[in-house]
BATORBA-122922 format. One record per residue (C-alpha): residue in one letter; chain; residue number from 0; z, y, x. Coordinates in pm, whole numbers. Example, Ala and Ser with C-alpha at 12.3 -4.5 7.8 and 13.67 -1.06 7.14 Angstrom:
TIKOL  rest  kette   nr      pz      py      px
TIKOL     A      A    0     780    -450    1230
TIKOL     S      A    1     714    -106    1367
END
This chain:
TIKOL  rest  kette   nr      pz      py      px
TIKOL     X      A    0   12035     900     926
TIKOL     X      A    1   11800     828     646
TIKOL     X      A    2   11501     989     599
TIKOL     X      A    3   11632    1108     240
TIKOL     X      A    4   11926    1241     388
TIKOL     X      A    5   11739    1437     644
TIKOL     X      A    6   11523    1598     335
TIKOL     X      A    7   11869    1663     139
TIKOL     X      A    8   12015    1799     426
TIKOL     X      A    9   11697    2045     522
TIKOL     X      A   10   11735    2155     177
TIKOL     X      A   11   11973    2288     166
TIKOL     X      A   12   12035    2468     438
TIKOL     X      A   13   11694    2628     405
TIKOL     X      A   14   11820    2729      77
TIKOL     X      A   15   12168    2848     190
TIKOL     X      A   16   11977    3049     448
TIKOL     X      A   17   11733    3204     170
TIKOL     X      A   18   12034    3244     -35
TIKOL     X      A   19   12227    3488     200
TIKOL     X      A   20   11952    3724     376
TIKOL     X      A   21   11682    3907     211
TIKOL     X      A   22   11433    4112     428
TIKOL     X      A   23   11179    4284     371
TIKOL     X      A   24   10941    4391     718
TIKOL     X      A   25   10851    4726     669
TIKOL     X      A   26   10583    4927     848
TIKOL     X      A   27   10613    5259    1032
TIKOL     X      A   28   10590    5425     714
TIKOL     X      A   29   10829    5229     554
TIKOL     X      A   30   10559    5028     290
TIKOL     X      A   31   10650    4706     289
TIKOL     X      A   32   10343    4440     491
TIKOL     X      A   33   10174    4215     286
TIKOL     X      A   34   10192    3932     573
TIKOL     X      A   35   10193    3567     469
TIKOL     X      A   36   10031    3262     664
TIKOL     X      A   37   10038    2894     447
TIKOL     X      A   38   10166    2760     157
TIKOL     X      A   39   10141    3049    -139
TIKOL     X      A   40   10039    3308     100
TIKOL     X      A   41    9747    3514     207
TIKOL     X      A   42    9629    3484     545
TIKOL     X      A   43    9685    3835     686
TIKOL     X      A   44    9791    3937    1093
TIKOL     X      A   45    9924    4252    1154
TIKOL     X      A   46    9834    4455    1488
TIKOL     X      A   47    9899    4162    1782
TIKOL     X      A   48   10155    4436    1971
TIKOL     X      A   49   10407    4610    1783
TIKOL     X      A   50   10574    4965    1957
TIKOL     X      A   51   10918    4880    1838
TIKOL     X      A   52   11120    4566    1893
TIKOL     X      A   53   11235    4528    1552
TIKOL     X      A   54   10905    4467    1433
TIKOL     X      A   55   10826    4198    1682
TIKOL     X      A   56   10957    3916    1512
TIKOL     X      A   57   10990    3914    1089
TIKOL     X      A   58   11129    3667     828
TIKOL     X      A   59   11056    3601     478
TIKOL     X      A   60   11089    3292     238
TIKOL     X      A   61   10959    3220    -129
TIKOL     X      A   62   10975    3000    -449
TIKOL     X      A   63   10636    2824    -568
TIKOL     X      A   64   10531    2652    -868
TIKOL     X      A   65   10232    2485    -920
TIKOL     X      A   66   10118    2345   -1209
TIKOL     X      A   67    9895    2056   -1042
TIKOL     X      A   68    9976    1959    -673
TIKOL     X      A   69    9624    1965    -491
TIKOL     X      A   70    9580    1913    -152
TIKOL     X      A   71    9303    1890      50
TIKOL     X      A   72    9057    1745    -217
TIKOL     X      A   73    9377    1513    -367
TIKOL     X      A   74    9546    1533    -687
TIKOL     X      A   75    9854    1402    -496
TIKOL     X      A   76   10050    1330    -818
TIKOL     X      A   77    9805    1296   -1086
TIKOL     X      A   78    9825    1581   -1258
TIKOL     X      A   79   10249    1674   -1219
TIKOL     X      A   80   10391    1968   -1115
TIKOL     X      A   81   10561    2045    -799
TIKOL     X      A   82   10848    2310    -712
TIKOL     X      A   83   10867    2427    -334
TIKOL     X      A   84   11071    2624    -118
TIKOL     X      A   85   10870    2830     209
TIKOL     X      A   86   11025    3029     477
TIKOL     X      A   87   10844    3198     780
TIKOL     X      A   88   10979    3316    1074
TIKOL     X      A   89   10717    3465    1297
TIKOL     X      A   90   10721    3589    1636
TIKOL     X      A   91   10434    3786    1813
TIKOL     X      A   92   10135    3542    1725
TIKOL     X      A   93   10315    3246    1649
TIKOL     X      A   94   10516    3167    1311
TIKOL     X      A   95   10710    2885    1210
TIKOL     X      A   96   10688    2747     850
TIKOL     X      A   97   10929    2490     701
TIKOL     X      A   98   10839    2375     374
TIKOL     X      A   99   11051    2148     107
TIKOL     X      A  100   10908    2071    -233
TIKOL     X      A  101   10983    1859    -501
TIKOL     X      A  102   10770    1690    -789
TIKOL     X      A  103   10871    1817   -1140
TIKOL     X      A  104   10792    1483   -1336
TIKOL     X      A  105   10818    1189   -1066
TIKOL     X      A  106   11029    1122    -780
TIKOL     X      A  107   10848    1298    -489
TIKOL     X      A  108   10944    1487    -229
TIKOL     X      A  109   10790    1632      78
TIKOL     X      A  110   10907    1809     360
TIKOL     X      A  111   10608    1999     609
TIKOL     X      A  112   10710    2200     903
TIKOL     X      A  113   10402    2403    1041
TIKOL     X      A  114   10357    2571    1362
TIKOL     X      A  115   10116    2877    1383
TIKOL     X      A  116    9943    3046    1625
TIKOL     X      A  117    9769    3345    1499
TIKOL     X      A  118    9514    3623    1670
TIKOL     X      A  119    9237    3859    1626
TIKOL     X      A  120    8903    3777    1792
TIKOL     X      A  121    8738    4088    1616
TIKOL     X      A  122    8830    4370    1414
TIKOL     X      A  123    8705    4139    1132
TIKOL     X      A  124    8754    3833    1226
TIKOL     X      A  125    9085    3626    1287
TIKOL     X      A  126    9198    3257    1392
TIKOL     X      A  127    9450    3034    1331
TIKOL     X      A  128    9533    2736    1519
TIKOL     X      A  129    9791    2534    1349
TIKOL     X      A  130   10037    2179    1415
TIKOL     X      A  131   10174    2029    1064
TIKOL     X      A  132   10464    1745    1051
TIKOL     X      A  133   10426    1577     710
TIKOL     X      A  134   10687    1351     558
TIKOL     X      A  135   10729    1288     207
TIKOL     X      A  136   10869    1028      -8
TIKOL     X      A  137   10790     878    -323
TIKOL     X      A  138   11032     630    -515
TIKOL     X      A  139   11122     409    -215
TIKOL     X      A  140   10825     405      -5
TIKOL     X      A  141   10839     708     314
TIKOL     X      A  142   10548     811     454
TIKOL     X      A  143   10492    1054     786
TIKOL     X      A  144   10129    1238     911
TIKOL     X      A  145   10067    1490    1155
TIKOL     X      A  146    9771    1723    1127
TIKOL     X      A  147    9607    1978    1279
TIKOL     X      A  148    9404    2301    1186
TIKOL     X      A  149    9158    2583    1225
TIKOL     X      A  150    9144    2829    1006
TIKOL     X      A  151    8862    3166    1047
TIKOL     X      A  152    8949    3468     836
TIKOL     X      A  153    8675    3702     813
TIKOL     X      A  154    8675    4062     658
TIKOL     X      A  155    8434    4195     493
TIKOL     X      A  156    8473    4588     428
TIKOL     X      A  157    8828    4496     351
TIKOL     X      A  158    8674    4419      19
TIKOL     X      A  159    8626    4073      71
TIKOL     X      A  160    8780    3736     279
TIKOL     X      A  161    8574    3481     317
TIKOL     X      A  162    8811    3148     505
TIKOL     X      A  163    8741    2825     625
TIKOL     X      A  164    8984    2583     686
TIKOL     X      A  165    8930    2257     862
TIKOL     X      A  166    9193    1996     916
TIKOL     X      A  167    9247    1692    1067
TIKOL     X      A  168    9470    1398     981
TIKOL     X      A  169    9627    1140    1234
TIKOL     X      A  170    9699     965     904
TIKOL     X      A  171    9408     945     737
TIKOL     X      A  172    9158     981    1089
TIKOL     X      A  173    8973    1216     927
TIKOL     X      A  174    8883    1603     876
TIKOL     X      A  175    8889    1794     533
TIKOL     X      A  176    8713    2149     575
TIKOL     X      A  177    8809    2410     275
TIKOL     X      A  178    8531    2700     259
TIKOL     X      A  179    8662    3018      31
TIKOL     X      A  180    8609    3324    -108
TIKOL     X      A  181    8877    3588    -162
TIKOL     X      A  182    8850    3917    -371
TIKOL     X      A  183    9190    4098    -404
TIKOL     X      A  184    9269    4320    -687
TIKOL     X      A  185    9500    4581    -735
END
């Protein structure tokens, strides 16, 4: 089966899945957790053991635009847009994160599927070790990559996150290393 196929087939079943479930994780007093790892999201863990088993495992998925599609340091389209789809499906500490996303003004598409593992090390401090399968597709050339990650969260008075992400590319044999600042407001 093509490689095209594959990313027409993922698509829609990932959409067909986000289509016909909605839920929501809720904590024990029923506000709903602002939990997101990847793509769109905020890096955020929740307590590493849960009481109840319903809360073990959660599920969410999401739309994304961007206006510019920026990767580690590349303007991978020069400048277009791209539209995405993102589910999660975590487990404990470890969350799996298929990703489909289409260019808005070329003929690109990419399909990611991450594998997480999450944990505190302090009160203030959190890691994640991550596994990414790239392939994506642009006019009739296919490419594939595998990466890996590290990303440190550290909170600061729950005022402020300061991350830094460091990858690595089979691809490219190299490392990119992202270094952030992060000031939520209400």
């Amino acid at each position: 089966m093509s490689l095209l196929k594959k990313n027409n087939l993922f698509s829609i079943i990932t959409v067909m899945i986000c289509l016909s479930s909605t839920v929501t994780a809720k904590t024990d007093n029923n506000v709903p957790r602002d939990v997101e790892i990847g793509v769109g999201g905020d890096i955020k863990l929740e307590d590493v053991y849960r009481a109840k088993l319903e809360e073990i495992y959660e599920w969410h998925a999401h739309l994304l635009f961007e206006s510019r599609y920026i990767t580690e340091g590349r303007d991978n389209l020069s400048g277009k847009g791209l539209a995405s789809l993102s589910s999660e499906f975590s487990y404990k500490d470890i969350s799996i994160i298929p990703w489909v996303a289409r260019a808005i003004h070329s003929d690109y598409t990419e399909v990611n599927l991450n594998l997480v593992y999450g944990t505190k090390l302090l009160e203030n401090l959190q890691v994640f070790a991550a596994y990414n399968s790239i392939q994506s597709r642009e006019g009739n050339i296919s490419s594939h990559d595998n990466e890996i990650s590290l990303d440190l969260a550290y909170f600061y008075k729950k005022r402020f996150q300061i991350l830094g992400s460091f990858y690595y590319s089979f691809d490219a044999s190299g490392v990119f290393t992202n270094i952030s600042l992060k000031k939520s407001i209400n």
